[in-house]
N, C-alpha and C positions, 0 to 999 in steps of 0.2 A: 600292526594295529596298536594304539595308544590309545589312554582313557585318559578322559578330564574330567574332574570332578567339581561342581560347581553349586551352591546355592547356600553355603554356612553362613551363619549368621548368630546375632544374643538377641534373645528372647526370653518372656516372663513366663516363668512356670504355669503352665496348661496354654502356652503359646503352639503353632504350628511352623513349620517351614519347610520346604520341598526343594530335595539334593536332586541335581540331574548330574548323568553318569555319558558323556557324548564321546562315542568311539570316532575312531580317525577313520576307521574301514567298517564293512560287512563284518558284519554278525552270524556266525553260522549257527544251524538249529542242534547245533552241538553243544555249544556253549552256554557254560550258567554264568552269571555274573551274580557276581554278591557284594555285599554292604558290609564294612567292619568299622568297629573301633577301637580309638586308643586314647583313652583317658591319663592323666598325667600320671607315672607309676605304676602302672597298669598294663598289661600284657592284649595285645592285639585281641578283641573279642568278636567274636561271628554277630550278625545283627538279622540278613534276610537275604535270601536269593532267591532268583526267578532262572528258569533252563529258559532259553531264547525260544527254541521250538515248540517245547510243550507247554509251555507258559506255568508249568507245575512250579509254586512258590514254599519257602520253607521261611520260620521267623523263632528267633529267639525267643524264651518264653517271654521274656523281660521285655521284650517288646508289643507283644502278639496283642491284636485287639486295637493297638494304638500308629502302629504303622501300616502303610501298604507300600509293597515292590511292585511295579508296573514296567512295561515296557511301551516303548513307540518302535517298530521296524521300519515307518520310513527316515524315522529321525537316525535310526539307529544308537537310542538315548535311552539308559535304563532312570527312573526314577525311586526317590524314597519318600515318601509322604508322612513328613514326621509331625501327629498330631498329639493334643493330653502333653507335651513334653515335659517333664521333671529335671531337678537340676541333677539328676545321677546319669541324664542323657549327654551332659557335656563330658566332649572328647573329639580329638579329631576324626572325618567320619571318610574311610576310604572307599573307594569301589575297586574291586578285581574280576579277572577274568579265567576261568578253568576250561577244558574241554574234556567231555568224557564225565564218566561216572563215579570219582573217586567221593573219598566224604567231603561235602562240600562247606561243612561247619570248619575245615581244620586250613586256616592261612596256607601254608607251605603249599596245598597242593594248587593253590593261584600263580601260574605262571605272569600273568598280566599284570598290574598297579597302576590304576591312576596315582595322580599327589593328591596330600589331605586337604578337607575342607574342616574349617572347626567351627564346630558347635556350643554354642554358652546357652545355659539356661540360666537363669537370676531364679530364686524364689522371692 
């Protein structure tokens, strides 16, 4: 399975844009898929995940209120719905993939990686 990560773009602060996350294969109900970034200097940060199965979503605070994580399983396409955006949202924004129950905030335990899509916000 492979992920591609697609929808980055610059936009003016309290702009919106929506990342989609399109896997090469099946999705199992195993699997979370989650949102990171990495801003310039900056250490890979958690942003939101969805489990494929239970559809149970978790979100940074820093983001909470402002984004939504969604899924399509026919598409097998996870999405990020990034609205309100602020210029501290710019960073490149990755999707990964886990299976199982580890902590889903922490990169290392993503065996998957789409490539980055990067985000500019302007104020």
């Amino acid at each position: 399975v492979q992920l591609q990560a697609s929808g980055g773009g610059s936009v003016q602060a309290g702009g919106s844009l929506r990342l989609s996350c399109a896997s090469s294969g099946r999705i199992f109900s195993s699997t979370s898929v989650g949102w990171f970034r990495q801003a310039p200097g900056k250490e890979r940060a958690f942003v939101a995940s969805i489990n494929w199965g239970s559809t149970s979503t978790f979100y940074d605070h820093s983001v909470k209120g402002r984004f939504t994580i969604s899924r399509d399983t026919a598409e097998n396409t996870v999405f990020l719905q990034m609205n309100s955006l602020k210029p501290e949202d710019t960073a490149v924004y990755y999707c990964a993939a886990l299976t199982g129950s580890p902590d889903i905030k922490a990169p290392n335990n993503y065996r998957i990686w789409g490539q980055g899509t990067l985000v500019t916000v302007s104020s």
